[in-house]
DOFITOR-797904 format. One record per residue (C-alpha): residue number from 1; residue in one letter; chain; x, y, z. Coordinates in nm, 3 decimals. Layout:
N
   k r c    east   north      up
 NUM a A       X       Y       Z
...
END
This chain:
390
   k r c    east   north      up
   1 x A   2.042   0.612   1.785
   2 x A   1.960   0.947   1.637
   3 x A   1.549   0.994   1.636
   4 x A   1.492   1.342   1.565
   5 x A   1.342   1.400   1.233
   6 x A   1.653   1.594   1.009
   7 x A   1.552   1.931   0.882
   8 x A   1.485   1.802   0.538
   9 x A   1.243   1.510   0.678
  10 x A   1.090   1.755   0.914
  11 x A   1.029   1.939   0.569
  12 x A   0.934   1.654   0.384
  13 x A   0.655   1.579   0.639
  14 x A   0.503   1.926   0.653
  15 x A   0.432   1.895   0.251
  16 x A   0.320   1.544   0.267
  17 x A   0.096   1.719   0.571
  18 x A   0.022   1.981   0.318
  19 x A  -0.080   1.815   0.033
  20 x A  -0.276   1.546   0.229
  21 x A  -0.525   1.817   0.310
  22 x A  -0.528   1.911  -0.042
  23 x A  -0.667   1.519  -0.064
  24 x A  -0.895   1.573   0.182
  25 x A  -1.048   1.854   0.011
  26 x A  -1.188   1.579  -0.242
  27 x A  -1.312   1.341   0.020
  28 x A  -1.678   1.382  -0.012
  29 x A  -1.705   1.421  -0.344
  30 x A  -1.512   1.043  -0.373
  31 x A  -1.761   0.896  -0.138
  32 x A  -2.077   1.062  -0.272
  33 x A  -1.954   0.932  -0.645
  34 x A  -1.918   0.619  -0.505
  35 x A  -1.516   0.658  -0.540
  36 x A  -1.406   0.768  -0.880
  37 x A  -1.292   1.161  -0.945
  38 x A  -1.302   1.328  -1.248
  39 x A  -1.037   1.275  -1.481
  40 x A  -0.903   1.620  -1.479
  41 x A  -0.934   1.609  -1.130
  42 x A  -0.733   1.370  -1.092
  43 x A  -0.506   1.508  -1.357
  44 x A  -0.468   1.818  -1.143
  45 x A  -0.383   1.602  -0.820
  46 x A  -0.133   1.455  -1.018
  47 x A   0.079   1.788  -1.058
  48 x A   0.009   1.861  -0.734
  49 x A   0.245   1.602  -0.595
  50 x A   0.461   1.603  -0.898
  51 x A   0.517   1.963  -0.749
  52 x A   0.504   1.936  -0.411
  53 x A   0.756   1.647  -0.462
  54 x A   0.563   1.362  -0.313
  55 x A   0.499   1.173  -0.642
  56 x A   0.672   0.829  -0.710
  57 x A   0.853   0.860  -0.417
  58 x A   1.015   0.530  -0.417
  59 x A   1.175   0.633  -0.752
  60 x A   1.555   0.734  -0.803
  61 x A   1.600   1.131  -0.882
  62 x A   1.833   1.051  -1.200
  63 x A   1.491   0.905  -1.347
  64 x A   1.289   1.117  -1.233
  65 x A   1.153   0.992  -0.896
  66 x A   1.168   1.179  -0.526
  67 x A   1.465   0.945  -0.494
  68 x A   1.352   0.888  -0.117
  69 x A   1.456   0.664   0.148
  70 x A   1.221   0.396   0.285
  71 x A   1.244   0.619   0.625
  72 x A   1.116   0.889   0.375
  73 x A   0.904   0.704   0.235
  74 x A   0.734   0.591   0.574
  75 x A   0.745   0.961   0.659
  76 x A   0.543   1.023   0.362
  77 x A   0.304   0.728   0.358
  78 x A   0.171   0.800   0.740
  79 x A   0.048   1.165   0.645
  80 x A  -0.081   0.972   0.333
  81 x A  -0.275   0.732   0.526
  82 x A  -0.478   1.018   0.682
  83 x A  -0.650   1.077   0.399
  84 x A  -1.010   0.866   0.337
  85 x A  -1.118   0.697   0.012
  86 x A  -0.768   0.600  -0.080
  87 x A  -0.709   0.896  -0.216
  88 x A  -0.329   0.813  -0.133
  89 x A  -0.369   0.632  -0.467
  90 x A  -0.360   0.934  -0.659
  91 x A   0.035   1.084  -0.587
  92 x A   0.104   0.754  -0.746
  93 x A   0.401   0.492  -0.583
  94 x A   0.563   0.234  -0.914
  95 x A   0.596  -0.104  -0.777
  96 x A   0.922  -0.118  -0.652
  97 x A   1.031  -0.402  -0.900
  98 x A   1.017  -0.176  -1.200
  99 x A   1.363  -0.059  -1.101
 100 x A   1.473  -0.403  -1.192
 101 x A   1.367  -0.335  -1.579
 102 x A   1.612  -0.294  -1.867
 103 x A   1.694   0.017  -1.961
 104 x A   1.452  -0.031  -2.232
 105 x A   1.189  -0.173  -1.981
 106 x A   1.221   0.145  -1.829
 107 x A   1.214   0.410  -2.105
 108 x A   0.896   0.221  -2.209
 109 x A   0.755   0.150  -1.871
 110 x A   0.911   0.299  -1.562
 111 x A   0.993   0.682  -1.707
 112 x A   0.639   0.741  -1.805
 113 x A   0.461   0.609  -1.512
 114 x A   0.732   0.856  -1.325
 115 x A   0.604   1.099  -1.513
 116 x A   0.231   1.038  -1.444
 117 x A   0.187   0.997  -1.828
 118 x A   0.091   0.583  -1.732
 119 x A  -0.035   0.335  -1.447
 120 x A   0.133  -0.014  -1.392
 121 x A  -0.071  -0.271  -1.164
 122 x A   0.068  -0.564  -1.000
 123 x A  -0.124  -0.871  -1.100
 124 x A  -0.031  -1.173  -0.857
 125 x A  -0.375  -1.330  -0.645
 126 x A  -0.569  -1.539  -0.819
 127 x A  -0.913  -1.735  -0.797
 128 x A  -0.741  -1.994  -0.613
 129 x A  -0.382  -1.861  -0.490
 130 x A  -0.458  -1.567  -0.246
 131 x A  -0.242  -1.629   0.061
 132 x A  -0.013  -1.847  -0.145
 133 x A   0.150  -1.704  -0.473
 134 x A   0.324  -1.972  -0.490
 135 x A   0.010  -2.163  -0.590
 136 x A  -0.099  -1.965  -0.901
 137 x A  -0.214  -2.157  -1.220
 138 x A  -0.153  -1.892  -1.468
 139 x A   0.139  -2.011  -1.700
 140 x A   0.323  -1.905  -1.982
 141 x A   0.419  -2.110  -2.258
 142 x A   0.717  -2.064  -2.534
 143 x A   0.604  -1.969  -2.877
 144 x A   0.830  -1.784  -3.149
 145 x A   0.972  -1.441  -2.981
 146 x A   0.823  -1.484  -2.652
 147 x A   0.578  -1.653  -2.461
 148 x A   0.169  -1.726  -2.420
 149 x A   0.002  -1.627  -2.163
 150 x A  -0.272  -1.762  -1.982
 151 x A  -0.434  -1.745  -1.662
 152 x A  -0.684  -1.507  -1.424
 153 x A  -0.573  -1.253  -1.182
 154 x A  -0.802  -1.108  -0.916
 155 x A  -0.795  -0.814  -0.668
 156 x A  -0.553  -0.635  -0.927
 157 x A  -0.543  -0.305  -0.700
 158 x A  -0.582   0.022  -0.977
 159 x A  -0.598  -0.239  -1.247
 160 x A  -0.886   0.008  -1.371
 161 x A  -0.695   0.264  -1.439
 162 x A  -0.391   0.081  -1.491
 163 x A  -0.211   0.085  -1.850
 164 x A  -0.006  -0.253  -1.798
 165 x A   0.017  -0.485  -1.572
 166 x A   0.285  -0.712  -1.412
 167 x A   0.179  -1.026  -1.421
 168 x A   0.326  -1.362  -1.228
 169 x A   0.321  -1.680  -1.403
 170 x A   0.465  -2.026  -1.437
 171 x A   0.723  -2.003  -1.714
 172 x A   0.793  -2.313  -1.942
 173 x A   0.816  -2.667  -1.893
 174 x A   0.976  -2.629  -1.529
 175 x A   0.683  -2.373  -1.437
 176 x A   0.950  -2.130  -1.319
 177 x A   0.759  -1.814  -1.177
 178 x A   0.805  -1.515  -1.369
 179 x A   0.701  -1.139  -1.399
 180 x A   0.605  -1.023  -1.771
 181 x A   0.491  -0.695  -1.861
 182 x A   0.162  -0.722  -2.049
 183 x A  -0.043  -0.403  -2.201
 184 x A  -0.383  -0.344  -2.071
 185 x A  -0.485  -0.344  -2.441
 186 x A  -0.337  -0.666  -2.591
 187 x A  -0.528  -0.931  -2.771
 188 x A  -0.626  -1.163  -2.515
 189 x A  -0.667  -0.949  -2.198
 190 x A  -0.974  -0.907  -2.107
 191 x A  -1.090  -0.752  -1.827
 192 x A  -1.392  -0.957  -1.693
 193 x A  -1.537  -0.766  -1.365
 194 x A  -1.458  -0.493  -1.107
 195 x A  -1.599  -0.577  -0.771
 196 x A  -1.754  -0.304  -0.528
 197 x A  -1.600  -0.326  -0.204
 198 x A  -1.693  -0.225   0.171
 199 x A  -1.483   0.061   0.084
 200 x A  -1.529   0.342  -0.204
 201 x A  -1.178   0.384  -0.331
 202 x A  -1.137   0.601  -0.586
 203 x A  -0.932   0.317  -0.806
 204 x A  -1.085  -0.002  -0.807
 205 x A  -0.942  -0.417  -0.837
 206 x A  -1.116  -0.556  -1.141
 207 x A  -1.056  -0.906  -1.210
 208 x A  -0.892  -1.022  -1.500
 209 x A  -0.881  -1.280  -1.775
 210 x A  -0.571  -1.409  -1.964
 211 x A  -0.621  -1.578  -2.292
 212 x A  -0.318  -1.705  -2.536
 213 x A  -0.179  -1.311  -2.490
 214 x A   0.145  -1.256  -2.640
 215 x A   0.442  -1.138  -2.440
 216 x A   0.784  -1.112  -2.632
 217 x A   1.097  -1.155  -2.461
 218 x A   1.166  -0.867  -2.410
 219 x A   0.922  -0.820  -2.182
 220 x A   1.038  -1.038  -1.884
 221 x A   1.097  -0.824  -1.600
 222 x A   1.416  -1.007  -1.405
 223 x A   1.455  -1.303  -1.613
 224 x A   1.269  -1.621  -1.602
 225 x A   1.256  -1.827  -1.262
 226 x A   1.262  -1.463  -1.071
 227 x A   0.943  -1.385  -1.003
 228 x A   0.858  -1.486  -0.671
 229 x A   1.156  -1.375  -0.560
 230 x A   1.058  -1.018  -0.665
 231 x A   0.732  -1.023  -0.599
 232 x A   0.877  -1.082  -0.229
 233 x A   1.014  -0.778  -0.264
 234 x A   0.744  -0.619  -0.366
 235 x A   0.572  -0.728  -0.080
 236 x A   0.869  -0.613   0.181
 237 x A   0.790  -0.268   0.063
 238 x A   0.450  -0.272   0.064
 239 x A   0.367  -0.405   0.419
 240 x A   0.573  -0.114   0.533
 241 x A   0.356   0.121   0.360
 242 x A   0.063  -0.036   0.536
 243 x A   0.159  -0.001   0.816
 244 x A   0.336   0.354   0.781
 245 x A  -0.075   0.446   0.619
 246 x A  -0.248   0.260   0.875
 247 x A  -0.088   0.425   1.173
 248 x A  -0.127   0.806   1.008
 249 x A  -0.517   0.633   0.985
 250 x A  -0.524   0.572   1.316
 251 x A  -0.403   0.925   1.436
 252 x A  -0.656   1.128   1.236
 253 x A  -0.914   0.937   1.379
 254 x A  -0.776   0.977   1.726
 255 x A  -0.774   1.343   1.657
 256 x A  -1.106   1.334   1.544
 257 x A  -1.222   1.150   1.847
 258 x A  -1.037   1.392   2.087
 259 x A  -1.169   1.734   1.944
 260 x A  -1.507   1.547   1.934
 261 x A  -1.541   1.390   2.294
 262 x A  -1.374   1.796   2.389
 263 x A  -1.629   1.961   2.251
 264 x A  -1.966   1.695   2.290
 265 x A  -2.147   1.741   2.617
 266 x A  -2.337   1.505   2.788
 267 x A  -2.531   1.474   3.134
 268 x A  -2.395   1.893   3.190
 269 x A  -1.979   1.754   3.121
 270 x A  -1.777   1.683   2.807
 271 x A  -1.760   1.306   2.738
 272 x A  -1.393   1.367   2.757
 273 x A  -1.477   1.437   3.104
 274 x A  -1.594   1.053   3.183
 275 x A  -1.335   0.811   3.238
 276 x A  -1.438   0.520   3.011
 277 x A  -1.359   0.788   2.702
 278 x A  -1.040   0.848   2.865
 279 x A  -0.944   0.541   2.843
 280 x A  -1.050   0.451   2.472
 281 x A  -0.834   0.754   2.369
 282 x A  -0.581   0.676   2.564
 283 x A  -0.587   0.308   2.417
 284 x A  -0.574   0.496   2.089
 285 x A  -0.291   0.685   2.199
 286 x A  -0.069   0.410   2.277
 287 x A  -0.153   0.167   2.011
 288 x A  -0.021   0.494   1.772
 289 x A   0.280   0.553   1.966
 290 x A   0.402   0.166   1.980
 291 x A   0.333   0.114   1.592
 292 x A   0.524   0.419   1.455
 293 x A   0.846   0.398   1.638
 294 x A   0.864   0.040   1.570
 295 x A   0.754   0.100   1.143
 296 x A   1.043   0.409   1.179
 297 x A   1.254   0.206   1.333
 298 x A   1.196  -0.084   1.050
 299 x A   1.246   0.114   0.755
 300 x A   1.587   0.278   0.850
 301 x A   1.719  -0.056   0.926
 302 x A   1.573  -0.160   0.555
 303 x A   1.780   0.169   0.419
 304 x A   2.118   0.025   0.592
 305 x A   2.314  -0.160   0.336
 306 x A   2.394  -0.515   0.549
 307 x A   2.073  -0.546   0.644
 308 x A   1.993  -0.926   0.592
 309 x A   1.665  -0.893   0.351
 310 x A   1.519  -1.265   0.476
 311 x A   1.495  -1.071   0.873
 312 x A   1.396  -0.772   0.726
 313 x A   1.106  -0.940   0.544
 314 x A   0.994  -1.062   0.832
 315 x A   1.008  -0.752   1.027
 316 x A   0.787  -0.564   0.798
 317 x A   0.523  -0.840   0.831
 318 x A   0.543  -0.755   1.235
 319 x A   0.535  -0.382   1.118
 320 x A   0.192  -0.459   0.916
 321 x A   0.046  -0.703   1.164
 322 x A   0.099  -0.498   1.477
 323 x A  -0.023  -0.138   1.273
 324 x A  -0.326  -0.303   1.063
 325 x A  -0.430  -0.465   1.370
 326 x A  -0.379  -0.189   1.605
 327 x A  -0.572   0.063   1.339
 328 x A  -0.886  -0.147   1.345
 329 x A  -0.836  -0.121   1.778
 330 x A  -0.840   0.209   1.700
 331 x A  -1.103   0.336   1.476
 332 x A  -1.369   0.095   1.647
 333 x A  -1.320   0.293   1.959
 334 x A  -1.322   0.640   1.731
 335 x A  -1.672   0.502   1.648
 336 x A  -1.767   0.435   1.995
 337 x A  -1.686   0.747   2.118
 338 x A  -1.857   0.896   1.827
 339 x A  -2.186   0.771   1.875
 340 x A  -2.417   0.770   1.639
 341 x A  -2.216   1.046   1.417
 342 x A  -1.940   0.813   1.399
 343 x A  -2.208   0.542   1.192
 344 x A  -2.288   0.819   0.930
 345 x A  -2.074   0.837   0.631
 346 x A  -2.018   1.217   0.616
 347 x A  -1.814   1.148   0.896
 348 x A  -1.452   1.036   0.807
 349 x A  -1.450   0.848   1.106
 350 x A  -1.719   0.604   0.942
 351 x A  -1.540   0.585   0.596
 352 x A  -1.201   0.496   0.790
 353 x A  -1.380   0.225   0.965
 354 x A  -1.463   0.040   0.656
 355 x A  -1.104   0.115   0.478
 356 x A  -0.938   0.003   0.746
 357 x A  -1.053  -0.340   0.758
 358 x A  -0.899  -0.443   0.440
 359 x A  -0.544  -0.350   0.542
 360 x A  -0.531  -0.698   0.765
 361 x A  -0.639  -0.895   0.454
 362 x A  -0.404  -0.682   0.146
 363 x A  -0.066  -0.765   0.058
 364 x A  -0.102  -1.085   0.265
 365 x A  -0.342  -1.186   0.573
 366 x A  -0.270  -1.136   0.930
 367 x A  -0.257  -1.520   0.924
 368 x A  -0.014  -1.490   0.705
 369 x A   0.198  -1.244   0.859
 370 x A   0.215  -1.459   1.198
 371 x A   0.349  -1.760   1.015
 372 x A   0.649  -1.551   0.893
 373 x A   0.669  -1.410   1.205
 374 x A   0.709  -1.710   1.345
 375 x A   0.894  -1.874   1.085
 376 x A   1.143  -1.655   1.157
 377 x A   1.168  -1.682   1.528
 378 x A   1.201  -2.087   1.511
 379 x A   1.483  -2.047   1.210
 380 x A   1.680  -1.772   1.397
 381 x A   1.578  -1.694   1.789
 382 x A   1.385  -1.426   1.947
 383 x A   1.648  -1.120   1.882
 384 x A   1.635  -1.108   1.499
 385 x A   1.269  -0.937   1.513
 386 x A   1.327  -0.793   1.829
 387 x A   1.596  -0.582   1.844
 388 x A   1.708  -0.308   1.596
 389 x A   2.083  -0.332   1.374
 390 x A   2.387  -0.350   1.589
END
C-alpha cells in the first residue's frame, strides 16, 4: 500500500491549509456575533474557495464541482476541521444525493448550489425519530401532479440559510420513504424556531413545520420507496467527514496545547517540562495518529469500485466513533493543560471544546454507531471492519 500523499494531494492540502487560515481570520468576529457573518462576508468566502478550488468538493468537474475523491475529500475536510465556529460551513459541500437528481433536478438544484448562487439542507430528524429515521411521521400523500406534504423536521443543519430542503417522508398508502425537494418559500413551510446551541456556528438548525405543501412529481429525488436508502448514503459520507474534521480539530488543539505548555512557565520550568503534561500531549498525540490513518485508510477503500457499500457503511461509523470520541479525549486535556486560559472564549481552545461535543451526537449517536459496528461484526466476522481491501 502506497501512503505518501501524491504531488497533487500534497497540493491540495497546502490550499485547504491555506484557505483554512483565511477562516480563521473570521473566528472572533463569529463568536463575538454570536455566529452569523455578514452577508458579503460570507459572499467573499465563498469565492475564496470557489478559487482556491475547495468549494463543493464532492461535486463532479463536468458540473462544476472539485470533482474530488473521498481520499480528497478527507484530505480537505481535516484542514477544514481546524477551523472554530464551523466556519467549514461556508466553502459549502451539496449533499451527496443531489448527484442522484434528473438532469432537470440538477440544472434547477444541483448547478446553482455548485455555483454558490443557492443552499440545499437535508431535512431527516424529527421530534420523535432522531436515532431512528426509519421512525419519522412526516408523510406525503397523492394529490393531482404530485404529492402533500406534511410533517416537522428538526436539527435541519444550515436550514437558515438554506434555499430548499430535502426532505424524507412516508410516500402513499404503503408509507414508502422518500426524498422530495421542497422550496424554502412554498406555501406551507414554515419555519417555526432556530435553537441556540452550546456552540456559535455561524449557520444555524431551525426547526421546521410542514403543512399540506405541494411537491410535484417532478420533484422526487430517486423515485418513491428510495429514500432511506439514500439518506444512508448520505450518512456514509458524512460520518467520514466527521471524522476527517474532528481529527484536523483535534490537531490544532494539540498544537495549541504544545506551543502553550512550551512557552508557560511555572514553579521556574515550562509545564512542558512536568511529566503529567507530557503525557496529556502525548495522549493527544496518539489518539490523532490512530484516527487519521484509519479515516485515510477508510475513504480510499470507499473510492475503490468493489468495495461492498453495506461494510463500508459500517466502517465509516468506526471512523466517526473512534475520531468524535477521541477529539473530545483530546480537547479536554487541551483545556487542562490550558488552565484557566483554556475556559475563556477568546481562546480557540475553549470554542473547540464546546463544538466538539456535538460531533458524537450529529449524523447519528455514538450509540448508534456501536450497534452498526456491531451489527456488522455478528453478520460477517471480525475481518470485515478490521482489515483494509485485499
Amino acid at each position: 500500500m502506497e501512503f505518501r500523499y501524491t504531488p497533487e494531494q500534497a497540493d491540495l492540502k497546502a490550499r485547504s491549509a491555506a484557505y483554512s487560515r483565511l477562516l480563521m481570520q473570521y473566528e472572533d468576529q463569529s463568536e463575538q456575533a454570536g455566529g452569523p457573518l455578514p452577508a458579503e462576508t460570507v459572499r467573499e468566502l465563498i469565492r475564496a474557495a470557489i478559487d482556491a478550488g475547495v468549494y463543493a468538493i464532492n461535486m463532479p468537474a463536468e458540473w462544476g464541482g472539485a470533482g474530488l475523491s473521498l481520499l480528497d475529500q478527507v484530505i480537505v475536510e481535516e484542514e477544514f476541521g481546524k477551523v472554530t465556529n464551523c466556519l467549514w460551513d461556508i466553502p459549502w459541500r451539496p449533499a451527496n444525493v443531489l448527484a442522484y437528481g434528473t438532469e432537470a433536478q440538477r440544472e434547477k438544484y444541483l448547478l446553482p448550489v455548485i455555483r454558490g448562487e443557492r443552499f440545499d439542507a437535508f431535512a431527516v430528524t424529527e421530534p420523535g425519530a432522531g436515532s431512528d429515521p426509519g421512525s419519522g411521521t412526516s408523510t406525503a400523500d397523492r394529490t393531482d401532479g404530485g404529492w402533500l406534504l406534511n410533517g416537522e423536521k428538526w436539527f435541519v443543519t444550515c436550514g437558515d440559510i438554506a434555499d430548499f430542503l430535502l426532505v424524507q417522508a412516508d410516500a402513499g398508502p404503503d408509507r414508502a420513504p422518500t426524498l422530495f425537494f421542497v422550496d424554502k418559500q412554498a406555501p406551507g413551510v414554515k419555519m417555526t424556531r432556530v435553537p441556540r446551541f452550546m456552540h456559535s456556528a455561524v449557520n444555524g438548525h431551525p426547526e421546521f413545520v410542514f403543512t399540506d405543501v405541494f411537491v410535484p412529481d417532478e420533484d422526487v429525488l430517486g423515485g418513491v420507496g428510495n429514500g432511506y436508502d439514500l439518506t444512508k448514503e448520505w450518512f456514509t459520507d458524512e460520518r467520514l467527514m466527521i471524522a476527517a474534521r474532528t481529527t484536523g480539530a483535534a490537531e490544532r488543539a494539540l498544537e495549541l496545547a504544545r506551543d502553550w505548555a512550551v512557552e508557560r512557565r511555572q514553579f521556574g520550568s515550562r509545564i512542558a517540562d512536568f511529566q503529567l503534561i507530557q503525557g496529556m500531549l502525548a495522549d493527544c498525540a496518539v489518539d490523532i495518529a490512530v484516527c487519521r490513518a484509519y479515516t485515510h485508510q477508510v475513504a480510499w477503500e470507499a473510492d475503490q469500485p468493489l468495495t461492498d457499500r453495506k461494510t463500508l457503511h459500517a466502517k465509516a461509523s468506526t471512523a466517526k466513533l473512534a475520531a468524535s470520541e477521541a477529539a473530545g479525549r483530546v480537547i479536554d486535556r487541551c483545556v487542562q493543560i490550558f488552565g484557566g486560559r483554556g475556559y475563556d472564549r477568546s481562546y480557540p481552545v475553549e470554542r473547540l471544546y464546546r463544538e466538539l461535543r456535538v460531533d458524537r451526537i450529529w449524523e447519528g449517536t455514538s450509540e448508534i454507531q456501536r450497534l452498526i459496528i456491531a451489527n456488522e461484526l455478528i453478520k460477517r466476522g471480525t475481518q470485515a471492519l478490521a482489515l483494509p481491501l485485499h
